[in-house]
N, C-alpha and C positions, 0 to 999 in steps of 0.2 A: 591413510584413508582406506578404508573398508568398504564404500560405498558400495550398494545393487551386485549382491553376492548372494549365497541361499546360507546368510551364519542365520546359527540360532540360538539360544541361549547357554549352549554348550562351548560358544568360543569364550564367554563371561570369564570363569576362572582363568583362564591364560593371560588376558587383559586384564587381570585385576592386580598382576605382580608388576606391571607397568607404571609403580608410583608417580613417577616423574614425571610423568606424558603430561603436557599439557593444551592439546587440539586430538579430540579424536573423532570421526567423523564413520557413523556406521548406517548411512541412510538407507534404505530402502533394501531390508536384510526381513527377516523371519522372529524378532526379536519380540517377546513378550510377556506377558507379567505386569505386576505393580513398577511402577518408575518413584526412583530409582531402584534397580536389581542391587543386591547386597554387593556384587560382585563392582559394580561401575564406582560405588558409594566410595571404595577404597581410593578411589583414582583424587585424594584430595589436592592434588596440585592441578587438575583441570581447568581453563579457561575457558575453552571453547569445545563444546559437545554437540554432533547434531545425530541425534538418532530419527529423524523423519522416514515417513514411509516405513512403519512396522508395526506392530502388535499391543503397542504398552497399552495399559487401562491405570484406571484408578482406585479399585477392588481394595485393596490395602491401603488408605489413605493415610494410617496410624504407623504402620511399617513406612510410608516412603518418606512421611513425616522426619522419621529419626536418621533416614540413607541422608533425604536433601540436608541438614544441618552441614551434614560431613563436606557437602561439596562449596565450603566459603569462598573461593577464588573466581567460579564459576561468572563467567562475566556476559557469555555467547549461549543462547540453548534454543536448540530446535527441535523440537516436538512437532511438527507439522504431520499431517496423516498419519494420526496415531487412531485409536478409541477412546478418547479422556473423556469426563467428566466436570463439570464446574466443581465438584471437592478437590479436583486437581489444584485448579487455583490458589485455593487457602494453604496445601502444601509447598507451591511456588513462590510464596509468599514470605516463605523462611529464608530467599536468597536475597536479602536488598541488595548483595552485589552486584545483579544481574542490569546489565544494559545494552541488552536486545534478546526480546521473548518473541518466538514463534510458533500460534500453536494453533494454525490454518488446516481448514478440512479438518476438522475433529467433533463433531455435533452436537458442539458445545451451544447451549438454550439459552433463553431469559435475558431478564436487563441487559441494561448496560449501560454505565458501568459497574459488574460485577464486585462484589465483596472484595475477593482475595485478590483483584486486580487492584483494590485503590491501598491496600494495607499498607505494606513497606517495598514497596516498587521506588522507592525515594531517587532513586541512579539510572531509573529507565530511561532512554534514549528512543527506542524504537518498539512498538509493539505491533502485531502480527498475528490480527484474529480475523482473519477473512475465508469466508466461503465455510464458517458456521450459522448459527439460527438466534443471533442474539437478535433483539429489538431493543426500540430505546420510552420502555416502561417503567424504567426505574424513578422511584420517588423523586422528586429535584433535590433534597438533601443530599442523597448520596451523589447525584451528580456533579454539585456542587466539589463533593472530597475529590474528585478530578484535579482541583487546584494543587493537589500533592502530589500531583507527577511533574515537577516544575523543571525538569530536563528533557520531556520527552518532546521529541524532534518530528518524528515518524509514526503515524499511525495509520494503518491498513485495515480498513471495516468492511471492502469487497465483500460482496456475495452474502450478504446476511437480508434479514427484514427491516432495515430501517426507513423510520419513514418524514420527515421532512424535519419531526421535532427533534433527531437527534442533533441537530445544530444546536439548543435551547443546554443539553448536557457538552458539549463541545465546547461552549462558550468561556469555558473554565478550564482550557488550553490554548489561550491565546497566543502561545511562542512555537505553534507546529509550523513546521519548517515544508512538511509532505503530508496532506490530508490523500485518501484514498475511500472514496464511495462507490464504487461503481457497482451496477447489477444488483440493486437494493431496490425501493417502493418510496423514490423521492417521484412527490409530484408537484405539480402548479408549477407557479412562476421562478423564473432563476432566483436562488436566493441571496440575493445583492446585498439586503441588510444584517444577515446571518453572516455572510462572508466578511462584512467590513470591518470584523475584530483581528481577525488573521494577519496583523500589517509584517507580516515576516513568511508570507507564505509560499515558498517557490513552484512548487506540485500540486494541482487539484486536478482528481479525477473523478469525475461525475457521468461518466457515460451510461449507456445501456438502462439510464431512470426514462423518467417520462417527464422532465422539467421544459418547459413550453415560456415563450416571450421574449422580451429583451436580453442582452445578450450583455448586462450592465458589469464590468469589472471592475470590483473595489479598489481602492487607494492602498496600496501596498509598497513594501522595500521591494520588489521585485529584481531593480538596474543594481541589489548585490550580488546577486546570483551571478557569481563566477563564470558559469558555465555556458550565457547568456548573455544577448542585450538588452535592451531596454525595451519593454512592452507597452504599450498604451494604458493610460489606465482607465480606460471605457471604449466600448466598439460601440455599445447602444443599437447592436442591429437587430432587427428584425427574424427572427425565426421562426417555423411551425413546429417545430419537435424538440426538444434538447439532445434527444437519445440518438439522433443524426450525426452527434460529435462523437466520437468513441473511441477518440485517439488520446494519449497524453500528450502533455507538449514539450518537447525538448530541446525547440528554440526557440527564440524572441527575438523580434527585429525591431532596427530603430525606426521612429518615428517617420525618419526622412523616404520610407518608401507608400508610403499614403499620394500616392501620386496618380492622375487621371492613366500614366503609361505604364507603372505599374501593373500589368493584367498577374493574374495567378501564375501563369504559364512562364510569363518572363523573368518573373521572381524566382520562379522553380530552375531553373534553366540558369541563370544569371549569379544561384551561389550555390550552384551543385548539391541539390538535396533530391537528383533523382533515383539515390541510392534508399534511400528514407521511404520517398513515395513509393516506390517499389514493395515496400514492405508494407504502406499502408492499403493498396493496392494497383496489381500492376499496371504501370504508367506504359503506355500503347509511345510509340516513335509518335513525335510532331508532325511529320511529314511523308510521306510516303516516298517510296524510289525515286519517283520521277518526280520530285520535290512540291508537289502539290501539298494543299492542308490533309491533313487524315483523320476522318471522318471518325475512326475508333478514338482518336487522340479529344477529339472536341466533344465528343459523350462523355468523355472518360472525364472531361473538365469539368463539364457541368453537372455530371454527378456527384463529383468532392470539390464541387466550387464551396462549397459554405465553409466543409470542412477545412480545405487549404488555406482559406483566405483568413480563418482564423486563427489556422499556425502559422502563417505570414505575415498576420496583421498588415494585409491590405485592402483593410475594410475601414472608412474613412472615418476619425475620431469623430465621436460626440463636438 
């Protein structure tokens, strides 16, 4: 690892006699030019590359063209906060190896889903275009060819323009494991019939839109998630804002805490997720010294009452 050093394209030739290397990680260095540099291209036993945080463009599309053939093992790449180009894509395009592309913060425009994204991505797993300027104007034909990513698990569309109809091109990935929207231009109502194809969906992240109404959660595998228990599968409450949510959620509880004694606070308290809330933000003492209630603790409830209660699911089923 080379990571957050001042290299610049002057270490290239030294790393280029590195055949063998297969993980090299040179994030957030001084590094720039066309990608691939003649010098990385030689590293054909590479797996896992992440050069994020640096200079690369796509000025030479025809040059990087014949670098990326060389790299076939390439399985990991991370290009995040570079200068790219959507001609980058149709260069990326030459690695069907590739299963997991990152290539967030790069001011990358237009549709979506992009040309050189639907080409020979055949082994993608996970993709990682967020907090570019895609929107989702692309014709429905091409969104349809979406259907040719039939491994991808993970997709991260944060921080772009989309606006409510990219569900409509979405729909022709029905096996995402992890959707990711947040800080986009979704509006209106929760979208409950849009969501209800996803029956394998562990991760949605919808925060920081402007989605407004019921609070309806589709019929999903959700009780495989490992990681997890069982979640309801509908709260049906009542909200004025969607964008009030803005957390993910990284547990589920079972059904059996839907209970009138159940309050948020007990639930919080009862399976030690004061480390969590902390982080969602700072959880104030229950109590004050002299054991009284605490007045900072009880704002502090009803300000992320909605929010806790929906990552506690103690909010009484439909």
């Amino acid at each position: 690892m080379l990571d957050s050093n001042c290299l610049n394209n002057s270490i290239l030739p030294y790393l280029s006699t590195l055949t063998s290397l297969k993980n090299l990680s040179l994030s957030y260095n001084s590094l720039s030019g066309w990608f691939p540099p003649d010098e990385l291209a030689t590293l054909v036993n590479l797996e896992i590359l992440d050069v994020s945080g640096n200079q690369f463009n796509a000025a030479q599309t025809v040059k990087g063209s014949e670098n990326i053939l060389k790299l076939k093992r390439l399985e990991t790449l991370d290009l995040s906060d570079n200068s790219l180009n959507r001609s980058m894509l149709r260069v990326l395009s030459k690695l069907p190896s590739l299963r997991n592309l990152k290539l967030s913060d790069n001011g990358l425009q237009g549709p979506f889903p992009a040309e050189g994204i639907i080409r020979n991505f055949n082994n993608l797993e996970m993709l990682d275009l967020s907090a570019n300027l895609f929107d989702a104007s692309a014709p429905m034909q091409d969104s349809r060819r979406l259907s040719k990513l039939k491994k991808l698990k993970t997709l991260d569309l944060d921080a772009n323009h989309f606006e409510v109809s990219i569900f409509q091109s979405l729909a022709a990935l029905p096996s995402l494991r992890n959707l990711m929207l947040s800080s986009n231009a979704l509006e209106g109502p929760f979208p409950t019939k849009e969501l209800a194809i996803f029956k394998d969906l562990e991760t949605l992240d919808l925060s920081y839109n402007s989605l407004e109404g019921h609070l309806n959660m589709p019929d999903s595998n959700q009780s495989s998630d490992t990681r997890t228990k069982v979640i309801p599968a509908t709260f049906n409450c009542p909200i004025p804002r969607m964008q009030v949510i803005n957390h993910r959620l990284p547990v589920k509880l079972d059904k059996q805490l839907h209970s009138p004694e159940n309050t948020t606070e007990n639930v919080i308290f009862a399976n030690s997720f004061e480390d969590y809330i902390e982080r969602l933000k700072a959880c104030p003492p229950k109590e004050t010294r002299s054991g009284d209630p605490n007045p900072e603790f009880i704002q502090w409830r009803c300000y992320d009452q909605m929010i806790l209660s929906w990552i506690f699911s103690t909010l009484t089923p439909e």
